[in-house]
C-alpha positions in Angstrom: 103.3 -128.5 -114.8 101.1 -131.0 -113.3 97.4 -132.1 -114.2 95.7 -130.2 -111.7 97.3 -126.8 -113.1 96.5 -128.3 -116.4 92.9 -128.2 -115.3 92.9 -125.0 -114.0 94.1 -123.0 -117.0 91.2 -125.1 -118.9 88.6 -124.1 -116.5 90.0 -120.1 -116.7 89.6 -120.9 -120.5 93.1 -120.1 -120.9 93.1 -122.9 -122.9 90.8 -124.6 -125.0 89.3 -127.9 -124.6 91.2 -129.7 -128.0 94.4 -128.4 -126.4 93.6 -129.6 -123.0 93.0 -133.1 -124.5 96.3 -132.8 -126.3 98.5 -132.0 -123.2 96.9 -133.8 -120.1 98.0 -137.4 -121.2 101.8 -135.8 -122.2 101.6 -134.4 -118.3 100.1 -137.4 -117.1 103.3 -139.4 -118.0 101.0 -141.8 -120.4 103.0 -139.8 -123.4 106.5 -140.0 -123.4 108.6 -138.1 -125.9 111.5 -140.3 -127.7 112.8 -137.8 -130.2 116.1 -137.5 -128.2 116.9 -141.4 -128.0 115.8 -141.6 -131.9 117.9 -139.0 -132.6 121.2 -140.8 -130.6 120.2 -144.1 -132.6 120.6 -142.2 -136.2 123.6 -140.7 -135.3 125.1 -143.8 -134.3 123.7 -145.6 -137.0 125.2 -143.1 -139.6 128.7 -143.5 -138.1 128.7 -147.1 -137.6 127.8 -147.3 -141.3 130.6 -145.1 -142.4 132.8 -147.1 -139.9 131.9 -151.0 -141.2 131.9 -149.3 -144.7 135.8 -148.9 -144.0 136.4 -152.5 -142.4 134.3 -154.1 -145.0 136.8 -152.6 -147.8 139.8 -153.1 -145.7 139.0 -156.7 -145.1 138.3 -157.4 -148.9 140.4 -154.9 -150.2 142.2 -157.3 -152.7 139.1 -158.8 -154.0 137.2 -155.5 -154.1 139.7 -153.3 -155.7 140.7 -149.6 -155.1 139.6 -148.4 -157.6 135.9 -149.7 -157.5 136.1 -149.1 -153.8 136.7 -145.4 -154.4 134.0 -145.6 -156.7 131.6 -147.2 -154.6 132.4 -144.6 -151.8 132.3 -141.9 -154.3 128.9 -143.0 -156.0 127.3 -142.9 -152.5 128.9 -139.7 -151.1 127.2 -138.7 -154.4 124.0 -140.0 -154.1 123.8 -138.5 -150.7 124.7 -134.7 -151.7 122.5 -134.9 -154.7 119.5 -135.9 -152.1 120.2 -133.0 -149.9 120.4 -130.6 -152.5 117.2 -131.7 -154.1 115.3 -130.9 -151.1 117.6 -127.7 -150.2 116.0 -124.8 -148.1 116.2 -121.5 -148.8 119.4 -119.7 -146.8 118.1 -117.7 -144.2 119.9 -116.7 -140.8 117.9 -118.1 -138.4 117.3 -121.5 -137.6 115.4 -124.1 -140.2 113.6 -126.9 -139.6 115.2 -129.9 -141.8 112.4 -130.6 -144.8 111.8 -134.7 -144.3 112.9 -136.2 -140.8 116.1 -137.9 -142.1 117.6 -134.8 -143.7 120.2 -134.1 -141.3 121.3 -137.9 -141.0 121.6 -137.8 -145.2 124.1 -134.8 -144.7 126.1 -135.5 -142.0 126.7 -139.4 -144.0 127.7 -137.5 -147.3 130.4 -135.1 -145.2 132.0 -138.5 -142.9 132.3 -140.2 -146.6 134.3 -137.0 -148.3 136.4 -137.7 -145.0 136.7 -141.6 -145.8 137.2 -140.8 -149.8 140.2 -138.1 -148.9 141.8 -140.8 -146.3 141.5 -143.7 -148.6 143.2 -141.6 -151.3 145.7 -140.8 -148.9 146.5 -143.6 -147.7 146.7 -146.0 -150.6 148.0 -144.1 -153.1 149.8 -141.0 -150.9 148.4 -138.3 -153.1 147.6 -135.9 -150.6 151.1 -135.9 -148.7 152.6 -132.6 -150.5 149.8 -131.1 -150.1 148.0 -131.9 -146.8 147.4 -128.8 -145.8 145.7 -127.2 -148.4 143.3 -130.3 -148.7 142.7 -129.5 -145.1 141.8 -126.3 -145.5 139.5 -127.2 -148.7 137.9 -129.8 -146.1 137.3 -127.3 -143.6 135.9 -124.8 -146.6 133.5 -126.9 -148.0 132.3 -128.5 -144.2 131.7 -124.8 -143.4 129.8 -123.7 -146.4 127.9 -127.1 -145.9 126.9 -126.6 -142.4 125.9 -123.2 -143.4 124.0 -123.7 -146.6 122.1 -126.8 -144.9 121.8 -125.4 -141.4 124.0 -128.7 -139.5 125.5 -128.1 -136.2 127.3 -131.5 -136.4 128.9 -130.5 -139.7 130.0 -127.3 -138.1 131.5 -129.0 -135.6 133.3 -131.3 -138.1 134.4 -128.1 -139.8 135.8 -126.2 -136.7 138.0 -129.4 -136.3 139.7 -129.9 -139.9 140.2 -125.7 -139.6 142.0 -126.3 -136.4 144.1 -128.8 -138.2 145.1 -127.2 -140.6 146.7 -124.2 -138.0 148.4 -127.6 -136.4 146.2 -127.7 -133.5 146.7 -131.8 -133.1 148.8 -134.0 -131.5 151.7 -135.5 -133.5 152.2 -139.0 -132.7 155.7 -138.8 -134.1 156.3 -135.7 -132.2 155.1 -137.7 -128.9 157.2 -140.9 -129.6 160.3 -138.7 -130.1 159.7 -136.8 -126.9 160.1 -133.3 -128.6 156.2 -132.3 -128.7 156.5 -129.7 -125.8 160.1 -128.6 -126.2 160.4 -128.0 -129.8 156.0 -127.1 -129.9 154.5 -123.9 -129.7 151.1 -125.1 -130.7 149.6 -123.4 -127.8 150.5 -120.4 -128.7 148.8 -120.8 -131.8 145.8 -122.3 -130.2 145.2 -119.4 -128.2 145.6 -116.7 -130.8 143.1 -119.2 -133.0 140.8 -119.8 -130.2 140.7 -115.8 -129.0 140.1 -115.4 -133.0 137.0 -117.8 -133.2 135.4 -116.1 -130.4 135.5 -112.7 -131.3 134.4 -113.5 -134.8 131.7 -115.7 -133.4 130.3 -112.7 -131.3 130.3 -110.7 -134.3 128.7 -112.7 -136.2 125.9 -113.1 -133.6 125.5 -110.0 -132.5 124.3 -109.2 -136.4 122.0 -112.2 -136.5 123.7 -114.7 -138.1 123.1 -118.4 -136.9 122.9 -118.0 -133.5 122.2 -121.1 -132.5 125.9 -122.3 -134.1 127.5 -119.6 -131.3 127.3 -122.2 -128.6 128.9 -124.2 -130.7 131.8 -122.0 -131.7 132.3 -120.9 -127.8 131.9 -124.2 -126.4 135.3 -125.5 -128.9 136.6 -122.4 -129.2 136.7 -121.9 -125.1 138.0 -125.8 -124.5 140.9 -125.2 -127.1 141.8 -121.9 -125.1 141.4 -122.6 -121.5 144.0 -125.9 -122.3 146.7 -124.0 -124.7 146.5 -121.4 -121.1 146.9 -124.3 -118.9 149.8 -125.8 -121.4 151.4 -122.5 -121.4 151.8 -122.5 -117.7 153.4 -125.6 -117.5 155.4 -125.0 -120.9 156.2 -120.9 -120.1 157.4 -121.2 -117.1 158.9 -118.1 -117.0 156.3 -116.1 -118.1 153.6 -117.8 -116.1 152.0 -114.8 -114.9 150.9 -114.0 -118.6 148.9 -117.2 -118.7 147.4 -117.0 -115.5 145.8 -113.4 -116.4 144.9 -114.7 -120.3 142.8 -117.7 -118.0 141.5 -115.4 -116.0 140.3 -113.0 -118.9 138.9 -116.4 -120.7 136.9 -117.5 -117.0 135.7 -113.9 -117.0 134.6 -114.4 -120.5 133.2 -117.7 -119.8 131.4 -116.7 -116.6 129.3 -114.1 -118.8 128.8 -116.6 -121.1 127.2 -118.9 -118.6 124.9 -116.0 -117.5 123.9 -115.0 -120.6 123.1 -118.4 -121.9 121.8 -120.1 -118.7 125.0 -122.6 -119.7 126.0 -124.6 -116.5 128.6 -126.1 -118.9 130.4 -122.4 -119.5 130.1 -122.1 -115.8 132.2 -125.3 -115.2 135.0 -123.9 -117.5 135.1 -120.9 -115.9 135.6 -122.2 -112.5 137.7 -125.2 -113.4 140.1 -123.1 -115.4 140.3 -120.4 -112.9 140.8 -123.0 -110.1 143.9 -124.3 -112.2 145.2 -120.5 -112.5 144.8 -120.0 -108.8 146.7 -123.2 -107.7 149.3 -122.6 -109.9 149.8 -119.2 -108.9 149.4 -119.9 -105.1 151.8 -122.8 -105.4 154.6 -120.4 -107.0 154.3 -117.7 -104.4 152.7 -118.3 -101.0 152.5 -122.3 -101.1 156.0 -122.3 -101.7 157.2 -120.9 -98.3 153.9 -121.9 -96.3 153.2 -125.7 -97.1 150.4 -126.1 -94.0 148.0 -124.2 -96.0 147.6 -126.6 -98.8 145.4 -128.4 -96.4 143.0 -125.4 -95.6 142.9 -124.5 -99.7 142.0 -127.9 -100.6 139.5 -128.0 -98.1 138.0 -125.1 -98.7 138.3 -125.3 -102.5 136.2 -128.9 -102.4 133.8 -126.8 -100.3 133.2 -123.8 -103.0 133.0 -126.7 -105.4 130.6 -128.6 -103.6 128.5 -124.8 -102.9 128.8 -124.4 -106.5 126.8 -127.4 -107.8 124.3 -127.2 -105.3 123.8 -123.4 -106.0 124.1 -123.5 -109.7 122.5 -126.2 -111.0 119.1 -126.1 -110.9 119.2 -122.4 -112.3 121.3 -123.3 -115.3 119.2 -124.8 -118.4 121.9 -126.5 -120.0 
């Protein structure tokens, strides 16, 4: 909106004179709205804290001590939950606004130190190892009833991941060194089934009104995770290629609708990109194989459909 249609609604009285004073120097460019960059800086802030938190005890570990380390961590991690919870919402299913400005920042600090408390246990005095799993899985518990109970996208996301974990969706470095993490893996499979599973569970739960605005959350990881277990499968499944190329193209479908539904230019950008992949692969297999003159013409007129896709797409596309 510019000044001059600002000045027209006031002179239709469409709008009143106090709110006309409030919004002609935000049009004019002499207000400029920070709350995104503020935002970056407190993230950042919390995680480098958490992160020279760590060094700091690693680098003084012997004249610090575990034990008071874990204490320290612990008292803080303590401090920080008992903060939240004093100024706690009320649940509701809709979106809240968080109570004092730095209310988020508090609760996303107090989940990153549970993380650094588990790993410190872990790795100084190995009492997780029997039972890694099941401490994932309580991890990924409390993170979700967290993210819930104190409305926190960023926790959900930290919550989706250590659930993911604990089904094995991660890359074993041992697994890599030894060169049997594709041959003797099947974590795709498992990603997709996981992946299809969050979705459809997600859509259920917005369809009755629960946190919606955590959906595009859920899709966007849910639909990453999928679209590359499909693309591993291709290259994995060789022999079954055709299975994977119709699960992408259900998942691009899925995406596409997405994309409309949401006015997501990101969903939009999975769904071609992943359907793209599909095509290749399939072409390559069949027609490519026997007619190799016509990779030229797809490539060129795949960079064109990309190029038409951008240009036609993103300005109508919010996100």
């Amino acid at each position: 909106m510019t000044s001059q249609a600002l000045k027209e609604l006031q002179e239709k009285k469409l709008i009143t004179q106090k709110q006309y004073d409030w919004l002609t120097p935000i049009y004019s460019g002499k207000v400029v709205s920070v709350f995104y960059e503020l935002r970056t800086v407190l993230y950042l802030g919390v995680m480098l804290f958490t992160t020279g938190a760590g060094i700091l005890i690693y680098q003084n570990i012997g004249d610090i001590g575990h034990v008071i380390s874990i204490g320290l961590l612990t008292a803080l991690m303590t401090a920080c939950f008992w903060y939240v919870i004093k100024y706690e919402m009320v649940y509701t299913h809709e979106q809240v606004q968080s109570p004092i400005p730095y209310y988020d920042y508090i609760v996303l600090l107090g989940c990153l130190l549970f993380v650094s408390i588990l790993g410190y246990l872990q790795v100084q005095y190995e009492l997780l190892t029997d039972q890694l799993g099941i401490s994932t899985l309580i991890t990924a518990a409390l993170f979700f009833y967290v993210a819930y109970r104190f409305d926190h996208i960023g926790v959900l996301s930290l919550a989706i991941t250590a659930f993911a974990s604990f089904w094995g969706i991660t890359i074993s470095p041992q697994k890599w060194y030894s060169g049997n993490f594709f041959t003797g893996s099947h974590l795709h499979v498992t990603a997709i089934i996981f992946a299809t599973a969050m979705v459809a569970i997600t859509t259920f739960l917005d369809r009755r009104g629960i946190k919606r605005h955590f959906t595009f959350t859920y899709h966007n990881l849910g639909l990453l995770i999928y679209f590359c277990a499909c693309i591993a499968g291709l290259f994995i499944d060789e022999h079954i290629y055709l299975l994977y190329v119709v699960l992408i193209y259900g998942g691009s479908y899925f995406a596409w609708h997405q994309a409309r539904t949401r006015k997501s230019f990101l969903f939009l950008v999975y769904a071609f990109m992943a359907a793209y992949i599909a095509t290749t692969y399939l072409l390559a297999e069949t027609v490519f194989d026997s007619e190799p003159a016509l990779w030229f013409w797809y490539s060129l007129l795949s960079c064109g459909g990309f190029i038409y896709l951008v240009i036609r797409f993103r300005t109508f596309f919010k996100r």
